[in-house]
C-alpha positions, -999 to 999 in steps of 0.1 A, spaced: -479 375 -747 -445 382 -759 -434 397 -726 -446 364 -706 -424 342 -733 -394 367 -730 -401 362 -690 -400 327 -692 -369 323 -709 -351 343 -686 -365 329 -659 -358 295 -674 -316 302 -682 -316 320 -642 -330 288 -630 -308 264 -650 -273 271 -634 -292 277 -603 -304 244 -603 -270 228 -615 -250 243 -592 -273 233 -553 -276 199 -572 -236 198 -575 -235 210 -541 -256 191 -524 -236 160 -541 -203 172 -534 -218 175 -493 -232 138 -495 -205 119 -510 -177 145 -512 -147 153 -484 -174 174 -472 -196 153 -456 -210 166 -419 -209 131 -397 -241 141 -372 -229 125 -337 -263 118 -326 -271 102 -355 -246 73 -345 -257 45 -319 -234 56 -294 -232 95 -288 -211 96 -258 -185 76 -274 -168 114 -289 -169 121 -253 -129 128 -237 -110 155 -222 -103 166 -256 -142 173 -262 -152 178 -231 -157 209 -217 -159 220 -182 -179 197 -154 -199 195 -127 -172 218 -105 -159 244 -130 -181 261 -160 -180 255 -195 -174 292 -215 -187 286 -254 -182 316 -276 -206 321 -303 -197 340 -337 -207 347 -370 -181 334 -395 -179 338 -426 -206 334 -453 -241 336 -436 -229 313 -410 -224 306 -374 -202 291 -344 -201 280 -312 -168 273 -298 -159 256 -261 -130 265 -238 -116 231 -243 -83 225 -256 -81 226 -296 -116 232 -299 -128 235 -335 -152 263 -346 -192 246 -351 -177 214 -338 -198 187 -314 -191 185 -277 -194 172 -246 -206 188 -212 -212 170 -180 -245 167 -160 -246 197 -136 -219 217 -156 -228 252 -157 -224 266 -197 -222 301 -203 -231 310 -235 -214 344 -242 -199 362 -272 -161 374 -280 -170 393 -308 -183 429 -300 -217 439 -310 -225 403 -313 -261 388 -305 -271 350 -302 -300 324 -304 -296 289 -297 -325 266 -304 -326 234 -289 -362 227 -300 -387 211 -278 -363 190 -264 -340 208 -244 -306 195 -219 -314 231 -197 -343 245 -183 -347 276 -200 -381 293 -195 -388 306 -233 -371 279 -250 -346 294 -268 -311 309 -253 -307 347 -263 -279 367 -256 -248 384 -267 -217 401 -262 -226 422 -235 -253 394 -220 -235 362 -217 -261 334 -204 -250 308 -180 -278 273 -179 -272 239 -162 -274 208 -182 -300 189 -165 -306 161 -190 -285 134 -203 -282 127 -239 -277 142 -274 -293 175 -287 -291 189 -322 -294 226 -319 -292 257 -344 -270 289 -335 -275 320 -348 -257 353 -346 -258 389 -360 -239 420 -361 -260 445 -345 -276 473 -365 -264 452 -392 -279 451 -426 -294 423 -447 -267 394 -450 -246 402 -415 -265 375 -395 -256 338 -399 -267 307 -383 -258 271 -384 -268 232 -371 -247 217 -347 -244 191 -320 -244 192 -285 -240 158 -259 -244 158 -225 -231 127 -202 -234 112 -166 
């Protein structure tokens, strides 16, 4: 009995700064510099849509190098000018994207969920630095997807994944 109290509190003073720290966190990401804007979440998409954010189009391929950054997290990064790391952007209708890797021994998955702007027979997009994967946006519209990538023959904690944005135009 003395052993499950003991348990208990420790268990209890783990938990506590635990708790107080994803709270401050998760505060800090909602009303803090921090905040992620989601682009589809807005009533017009397309309107981030310019050369700036654009990459490629219907004529000339769109190259987006995945990572893994930092932390337990991931990127994927267009060829367009000043493209940020993890940032939304645009592709055309009938752009080719080649999903590839610049970091060596680098694997990806992109997830685009059920609802998908390619036609990709499992779902999911899978490659890596040695495989790059080129798909054709079919579909018009917005897609929230999740990247992941891992080191290979890493070990627990070299694999990091993220949310991100992805919108395709006309």
């Amino acid at each position: 009995m003395k052993l499950q109290k003991y348990l208990a509190i420790v268990c209890g003073l783990i938990a506590f700064p635990v708790l107080v720290m994803a709270t401050h966190i998760s505060a800090k990401g909602l009303n803090g510099d921090n905040t992620k804007k989601y682009v589809c979440s807005e009533s017009n998409p397309a309107s981030i849509c310019s050369a700036a954010t654009t990459c490629g189009s219907s004529t000339s391929a769109c190259n987006v190098d995945v990572k893994r950054r930092g932390s337990n997290s991931a990127s994927a990064t267009p060829n367009t000018p000043n493209a940020k790391e993890g940032a939304s952007f645009c592709v055309k209708v009938g752009t080719t994207v080649t999903w590839q890797s610049s970091s060596r021994n680098t694997g990806f998955v992109l997830d685009f969920g059920p609802s998908s702007p390619f036609d990709t027979p499992d779902g999911a997009i899978m490659g890596g630095a040695d495989r790059p994967i080129a798909v054709i946006a079919k579909r018009p519209g917005c897609y929230k997807y999740s990247v992941g990538a891992c080191v290979s023959g890493s070990i627990y904690g070299m694999c990091g994944s993220a949310n991100t944005e992805l919108v395709v135009t006309h």
